[in-house]
C-alpha positions as CSV (number, residue, x, y, z in Angstrom):
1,X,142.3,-102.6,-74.5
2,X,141.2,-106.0,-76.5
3,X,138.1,-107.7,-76.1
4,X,137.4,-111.5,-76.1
5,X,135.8,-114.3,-75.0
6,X,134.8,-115.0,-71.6
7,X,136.7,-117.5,-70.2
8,X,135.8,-119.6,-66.9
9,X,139.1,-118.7,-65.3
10,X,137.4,-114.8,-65.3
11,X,134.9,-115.5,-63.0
12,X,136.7,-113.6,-60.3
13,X,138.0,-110.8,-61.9
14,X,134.5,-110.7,-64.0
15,X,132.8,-110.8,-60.6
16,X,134.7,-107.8,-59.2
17,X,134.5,-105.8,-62.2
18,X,130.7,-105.9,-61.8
19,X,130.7,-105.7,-58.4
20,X,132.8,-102.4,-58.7
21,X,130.7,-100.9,-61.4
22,X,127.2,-101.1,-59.5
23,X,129.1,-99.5,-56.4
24,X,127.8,-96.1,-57.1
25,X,124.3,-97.0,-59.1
26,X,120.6,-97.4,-58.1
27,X,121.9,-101.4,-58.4
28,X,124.6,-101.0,-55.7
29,X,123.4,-104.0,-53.7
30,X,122.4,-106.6,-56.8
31,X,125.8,-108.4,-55.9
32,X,126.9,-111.3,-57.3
33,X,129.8,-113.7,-55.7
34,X,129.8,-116.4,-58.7
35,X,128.6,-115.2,-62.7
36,X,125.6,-117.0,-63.9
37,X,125.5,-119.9,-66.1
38,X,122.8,-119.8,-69.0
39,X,120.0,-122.0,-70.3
40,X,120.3,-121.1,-73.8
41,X,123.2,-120.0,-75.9
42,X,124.9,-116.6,-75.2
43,X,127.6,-114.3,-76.0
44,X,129.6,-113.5,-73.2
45,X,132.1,-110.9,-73.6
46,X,135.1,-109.7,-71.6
47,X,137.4,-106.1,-72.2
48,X,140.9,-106.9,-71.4
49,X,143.2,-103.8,-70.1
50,X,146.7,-104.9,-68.7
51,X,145.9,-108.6,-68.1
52,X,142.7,-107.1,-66.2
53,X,138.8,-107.3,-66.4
54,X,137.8,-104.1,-67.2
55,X,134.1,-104.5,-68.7
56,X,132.0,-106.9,-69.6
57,X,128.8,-107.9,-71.4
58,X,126.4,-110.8,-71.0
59,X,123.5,-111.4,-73.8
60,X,121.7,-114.5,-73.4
61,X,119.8,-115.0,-76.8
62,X,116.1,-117.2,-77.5
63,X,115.8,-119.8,-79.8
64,X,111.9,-119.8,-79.0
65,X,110.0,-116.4,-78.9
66,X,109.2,-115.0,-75.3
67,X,111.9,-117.6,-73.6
68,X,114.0,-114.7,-72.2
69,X,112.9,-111.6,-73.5
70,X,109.5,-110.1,-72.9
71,X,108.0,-110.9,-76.2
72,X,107.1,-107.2,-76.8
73,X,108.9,-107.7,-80.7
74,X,108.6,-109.9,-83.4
75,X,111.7,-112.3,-83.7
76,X,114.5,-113.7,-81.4
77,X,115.7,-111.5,-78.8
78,X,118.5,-111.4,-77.4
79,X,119.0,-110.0,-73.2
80,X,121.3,-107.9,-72.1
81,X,121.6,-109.7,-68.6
82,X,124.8,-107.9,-67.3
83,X,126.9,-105.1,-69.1
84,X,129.6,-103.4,-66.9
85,X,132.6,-101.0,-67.1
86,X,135.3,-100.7,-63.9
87,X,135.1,-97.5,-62.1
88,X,138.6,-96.7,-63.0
89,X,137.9,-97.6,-66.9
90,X,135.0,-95.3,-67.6
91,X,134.4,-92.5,-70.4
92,X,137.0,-94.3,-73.0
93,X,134.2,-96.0,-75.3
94,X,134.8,-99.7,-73.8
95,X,130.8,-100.4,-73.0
96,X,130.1,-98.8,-76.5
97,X,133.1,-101.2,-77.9
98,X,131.0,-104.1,-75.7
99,X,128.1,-103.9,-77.2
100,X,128.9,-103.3,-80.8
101,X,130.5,-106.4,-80.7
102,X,127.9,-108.3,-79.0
103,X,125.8,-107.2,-81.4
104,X,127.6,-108.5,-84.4
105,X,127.6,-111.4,-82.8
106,X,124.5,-112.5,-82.1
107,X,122.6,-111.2,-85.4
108,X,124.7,-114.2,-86.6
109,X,122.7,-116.5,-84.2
110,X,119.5,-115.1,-85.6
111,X,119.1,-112.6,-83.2
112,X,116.9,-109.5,-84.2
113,X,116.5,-107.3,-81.3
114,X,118.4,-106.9,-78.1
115,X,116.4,-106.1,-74.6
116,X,118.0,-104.7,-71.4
117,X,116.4,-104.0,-67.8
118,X,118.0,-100.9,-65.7
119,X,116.9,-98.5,-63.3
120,X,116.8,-95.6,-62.6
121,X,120.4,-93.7,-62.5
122,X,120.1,-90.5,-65.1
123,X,123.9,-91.5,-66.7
124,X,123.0,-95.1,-67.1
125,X,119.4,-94.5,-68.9
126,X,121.1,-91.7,-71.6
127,X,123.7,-94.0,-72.2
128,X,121.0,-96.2,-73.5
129,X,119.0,-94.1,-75.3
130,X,122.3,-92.4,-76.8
131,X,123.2,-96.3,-78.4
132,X,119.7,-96.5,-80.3
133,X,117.5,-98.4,-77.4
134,X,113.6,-97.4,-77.0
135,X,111.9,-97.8,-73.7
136,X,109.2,-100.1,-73.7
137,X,108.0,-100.1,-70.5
138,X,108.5,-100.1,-66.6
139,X,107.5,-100.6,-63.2
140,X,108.9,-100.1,-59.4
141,X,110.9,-101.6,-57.4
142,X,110.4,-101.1,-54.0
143,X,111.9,-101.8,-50.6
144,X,111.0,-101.8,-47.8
145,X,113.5,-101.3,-44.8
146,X,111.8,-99.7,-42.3
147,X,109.2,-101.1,-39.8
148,X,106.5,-98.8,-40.5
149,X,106.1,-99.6,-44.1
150,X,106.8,-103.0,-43.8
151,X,103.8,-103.3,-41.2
152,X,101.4,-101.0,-43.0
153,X,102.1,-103.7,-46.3
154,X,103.2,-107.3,-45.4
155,X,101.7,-109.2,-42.5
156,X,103.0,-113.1,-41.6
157,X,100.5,-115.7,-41.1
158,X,103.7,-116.8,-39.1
159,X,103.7,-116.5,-35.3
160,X,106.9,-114.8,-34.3
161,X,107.8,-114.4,-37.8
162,X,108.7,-110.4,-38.7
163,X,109.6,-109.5,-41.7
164,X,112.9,-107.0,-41.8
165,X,113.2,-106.1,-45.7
166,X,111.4,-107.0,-48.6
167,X,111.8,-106.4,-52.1
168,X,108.8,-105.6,-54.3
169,X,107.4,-105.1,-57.9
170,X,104.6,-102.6,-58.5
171,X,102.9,-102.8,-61.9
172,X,99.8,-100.8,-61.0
173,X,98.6,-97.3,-62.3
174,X,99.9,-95.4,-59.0
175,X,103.2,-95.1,-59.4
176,X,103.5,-91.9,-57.7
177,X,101.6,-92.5,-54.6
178,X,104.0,-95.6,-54.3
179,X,107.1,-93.2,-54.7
180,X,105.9,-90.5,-52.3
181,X,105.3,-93.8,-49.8
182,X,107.8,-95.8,-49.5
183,X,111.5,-94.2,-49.1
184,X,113.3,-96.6,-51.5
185,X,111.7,-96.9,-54.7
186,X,113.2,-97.1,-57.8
187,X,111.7,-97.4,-61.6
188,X,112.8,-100.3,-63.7
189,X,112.8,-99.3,-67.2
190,X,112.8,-102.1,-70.3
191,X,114.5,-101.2,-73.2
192,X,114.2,-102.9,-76.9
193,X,116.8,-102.2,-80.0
194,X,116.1,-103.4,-83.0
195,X,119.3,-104.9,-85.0
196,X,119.2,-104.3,-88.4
């Protein structure tokens, strides 16, 4: 396994390797069919195994303070937008291999702290906290699928107009009346690391 430079002609392979790896996470229907395309500059890194995508990493880094990180440190931060590892791939070091090289990588574009948004999946949240991230902060997500909690929230000014899903933040101070509520809820946590 190498890693390298994404290239355009990944895109598909780059798009199934993510697609794969969210399968069986609180993110399994964030599905992408093309890969984004960033505003500022950004390190976007690939893990080759047999001629394969096998992980990848995304950081898109700020030139100006609070462009695409939260602001919550001093300095340019860099964001983790997308960091992924095939099913078939895991437990051999490759996301830990992604990320130490993205983060050699973009210290030399003046980048002092990385930030990365996830929810709530036990494995996923360790794995951060394992590689030196802090959580900062978070709030819910919440959907709602079924017609009794959609009602009881959203309303449409709309005649004939029903809402069938909706996706939600909650940033309030009741997080756990929201999570005994609504039957999908998950919570979003925001992670800072500091690069030295």
């Amino acid at each position: 396994m190498y890693i390298r430079d994404y290239k355009e002609t990944d895109e598909t392979e780059w798009v199934h390797c993510r697609v794969l790896s969210f399968l069986d996470t609180a993110y399994f229907d964030n599905v992408l069919r093309v890969k984004e395309k960033y505003k500022n500059s950004a390190v976007e890194l690939v893990a080759i195994e047999n001629k394969q995508v096998v992980g990848l990493i995304d950081v898109e880094c700020e030139s100006q303070k609070g462009t695409v990180c939260s602001g919550l440190e001093s300095g340019f931060g860099g964001m983790v937008w997308h960091l992924a590892v095939h099913p078939d791939f895991r437990r051999k070091g490759i996301a830990n291999q992604l990320l130490y090289e993205a983060e050699n990588r973009v210290r030399k574009l003046g980048i002092t702290y990385l930030e990365a948004w996830t929810r709530d999946d036990n494995w996923v949240n360790k794995w951060y906290l394992k590689n030196n991230f802090k959580t900062r902060t978070s709030y819910l997500h919440v959907f709602l699928e079924r017609p009794t909690e959609i009602k009881k929230t959203i309303s449409s000014s709309v005649h004939h107009l029903q809402p069938v899903q909706v996706f939600a933040h909650y940033t309030g101070p009741e997080k756990e009346r929201v999570i005994r509520e609504y039957n999908r809820v998950h919570e979003c946590y925001c992670y800072q690391k500091k690069l030295l």
